[in-house]
C-alpha positions in Angstrom: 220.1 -100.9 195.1 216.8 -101.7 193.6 213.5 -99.8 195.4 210.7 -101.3 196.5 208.5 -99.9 193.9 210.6 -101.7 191.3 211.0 -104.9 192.9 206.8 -104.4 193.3 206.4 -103.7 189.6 208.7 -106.5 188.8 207.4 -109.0 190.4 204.0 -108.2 188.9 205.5 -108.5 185.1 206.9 -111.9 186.1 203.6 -112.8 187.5 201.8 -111.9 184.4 204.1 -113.4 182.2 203.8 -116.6 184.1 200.1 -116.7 184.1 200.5 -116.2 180.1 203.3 -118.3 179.4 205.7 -115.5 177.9 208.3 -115.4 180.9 210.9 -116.3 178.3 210.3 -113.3 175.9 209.7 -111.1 178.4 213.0 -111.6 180.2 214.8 -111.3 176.8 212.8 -108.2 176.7 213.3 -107.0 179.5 216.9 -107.6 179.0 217.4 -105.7 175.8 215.6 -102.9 178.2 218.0 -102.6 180.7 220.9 -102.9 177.8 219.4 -100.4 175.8 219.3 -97.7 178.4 222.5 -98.2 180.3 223.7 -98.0 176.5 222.0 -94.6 176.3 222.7 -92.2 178.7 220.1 -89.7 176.6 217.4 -92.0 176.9 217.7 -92.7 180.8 217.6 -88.9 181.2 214.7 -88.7 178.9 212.9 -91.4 180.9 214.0 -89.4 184.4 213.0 -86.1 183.2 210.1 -84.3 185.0 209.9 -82.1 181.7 208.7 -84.3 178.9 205.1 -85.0 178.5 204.5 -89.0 179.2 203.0 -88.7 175.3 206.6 -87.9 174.2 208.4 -90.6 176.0 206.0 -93.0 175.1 206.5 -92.1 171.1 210.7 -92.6 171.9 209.7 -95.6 173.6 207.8 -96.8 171.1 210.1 -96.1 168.1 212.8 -97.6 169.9 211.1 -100.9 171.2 208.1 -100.9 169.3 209.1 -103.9 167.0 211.3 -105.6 169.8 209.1 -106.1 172.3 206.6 -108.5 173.0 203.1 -107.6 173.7 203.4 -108.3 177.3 206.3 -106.0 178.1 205.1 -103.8 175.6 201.8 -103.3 177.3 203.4 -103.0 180.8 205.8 -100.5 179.4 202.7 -98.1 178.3 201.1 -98.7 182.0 204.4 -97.5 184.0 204.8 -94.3 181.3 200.7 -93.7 182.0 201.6 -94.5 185.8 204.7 -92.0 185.8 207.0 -94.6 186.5 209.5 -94.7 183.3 212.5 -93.5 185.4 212.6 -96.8 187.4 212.6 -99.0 184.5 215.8 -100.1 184.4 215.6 -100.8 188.5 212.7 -102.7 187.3 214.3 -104.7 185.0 217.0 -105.7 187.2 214.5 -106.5 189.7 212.8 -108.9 187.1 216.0 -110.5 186.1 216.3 -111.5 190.2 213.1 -112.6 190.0 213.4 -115.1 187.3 216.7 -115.8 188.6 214.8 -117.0 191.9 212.5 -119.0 190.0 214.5 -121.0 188.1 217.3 -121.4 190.8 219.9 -119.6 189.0 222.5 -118.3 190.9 225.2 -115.8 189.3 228.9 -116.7 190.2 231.5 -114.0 190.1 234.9 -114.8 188.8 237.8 -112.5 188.8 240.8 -113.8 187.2 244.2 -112.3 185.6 243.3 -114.1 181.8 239.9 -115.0 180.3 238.9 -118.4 181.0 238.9 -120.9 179.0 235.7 -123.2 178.1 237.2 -126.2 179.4 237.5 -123.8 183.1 234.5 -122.7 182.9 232.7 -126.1 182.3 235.4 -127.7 185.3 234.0 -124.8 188.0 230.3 -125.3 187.2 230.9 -129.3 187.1 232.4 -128.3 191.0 229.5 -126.1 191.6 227.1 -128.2 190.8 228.7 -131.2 192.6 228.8 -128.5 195.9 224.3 -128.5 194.9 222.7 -130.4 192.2 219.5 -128.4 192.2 221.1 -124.8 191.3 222.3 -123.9 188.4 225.1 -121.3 188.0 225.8 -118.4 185.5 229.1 -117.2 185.4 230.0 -113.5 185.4 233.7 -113.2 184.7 236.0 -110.3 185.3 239.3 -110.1 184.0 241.3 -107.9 186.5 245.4 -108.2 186.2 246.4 -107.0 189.6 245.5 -110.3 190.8 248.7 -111.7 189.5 247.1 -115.3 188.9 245.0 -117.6 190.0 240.9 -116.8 190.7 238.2 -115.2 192.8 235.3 -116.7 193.4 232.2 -114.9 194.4 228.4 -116.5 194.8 226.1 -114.7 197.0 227.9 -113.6 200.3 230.6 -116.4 200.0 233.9 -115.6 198.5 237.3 -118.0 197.8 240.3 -116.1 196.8 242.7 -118.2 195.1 244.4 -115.3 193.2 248.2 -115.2 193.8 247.8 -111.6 195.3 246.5 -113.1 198.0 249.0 -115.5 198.7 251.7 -113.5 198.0 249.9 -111.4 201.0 249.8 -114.3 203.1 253.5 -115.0 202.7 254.4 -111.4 203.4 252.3 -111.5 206.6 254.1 -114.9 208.3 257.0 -113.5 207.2 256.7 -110.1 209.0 256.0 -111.8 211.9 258.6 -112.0 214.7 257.6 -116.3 214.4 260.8 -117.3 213.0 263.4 -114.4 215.5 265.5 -116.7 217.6 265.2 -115.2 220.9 268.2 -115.4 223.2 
């Protein structure tokens, strides 16, 4: 769950970005962010850590985004280490994603299926999705999870459609089971 603070400080960097026509870099950067440090478990604790001096996370900072970032993000980077918010970067940068998600009405779309997908399904589920509303656009997140036999899951916002064989194999069991088809006497 994202905090308040970061969904705050988020939506401020979009903002800005906005005003000064950068929201493209600054979602790439604030993607490579977020990558960087889930990458790096050492730097996420270095960013959480009550111990080092903000001077000393703002030179690993630096050294590690200094000639990635754009100056946007970089200067908004320097604020939240001066502020003593660095731990909640990566909430933040989930928290700008959503908001330029919002924006640009992008929803993300959760498929779960036994095999990868290939192009042509992908392209045939966003041609449905985007029959179902013109206006949104879709980005698929896929999943590849084998227990689900065959078939797919489906998952956009609080909506789901499970066509996976699991769950028709479930289905079956469950009319069969019942005492429906007993000839009583």
């Amino acid at each position: 769950m994202i905090s308040r603070v970061a969904n705050r400080y988020a939506k401020s960097l979009f903002l800005l970005a906005r005003e000064q026509g950068e929201v493209d870099r600054a979602v790439g950067d604030m993607s490579l962010i977020a990558e960087t440090i889930e990458n790096s478990h050492d730097l996420l604790v270095l960013l959480k850590s009550p111990v080092v001096r903000a001077d000393k996370k703002q030179a690993v900072l630096d050294a590690v985004f200094k000639k990635s970032l754009g100056k946007t993000v970089q200067a908004f980077v320097e604020i939240l280490v001066r502020k003593g918010r660095e731990g909640i970067l990566p909430g933040i940068a989930r928290a700008f994603a959503i908001q330029f998600q919002k924006a640009n009405n992008i929803s993300e779309v959760y498929i779960t299926s036994a095999i990868e997908l290939t192009e042509a399904q992908k392209n045939e589920i966003k041609s449905y999705l985007s029959q179902q509303d013109a206006k949104q656009k879709y980005k698929l997140i896929e999943t590849i999870d084998e227990q689900i036999k065959g078939g797919i899951i489906v998952r956009i916002d609080d909506q789901q459609i499970d066509a996976s064989v699991t769950r028709r194999l479930n289905d079956i069991e469950k009319e069969l089971t019942t005492d429906d088809y007993v000839i009583k006497y």
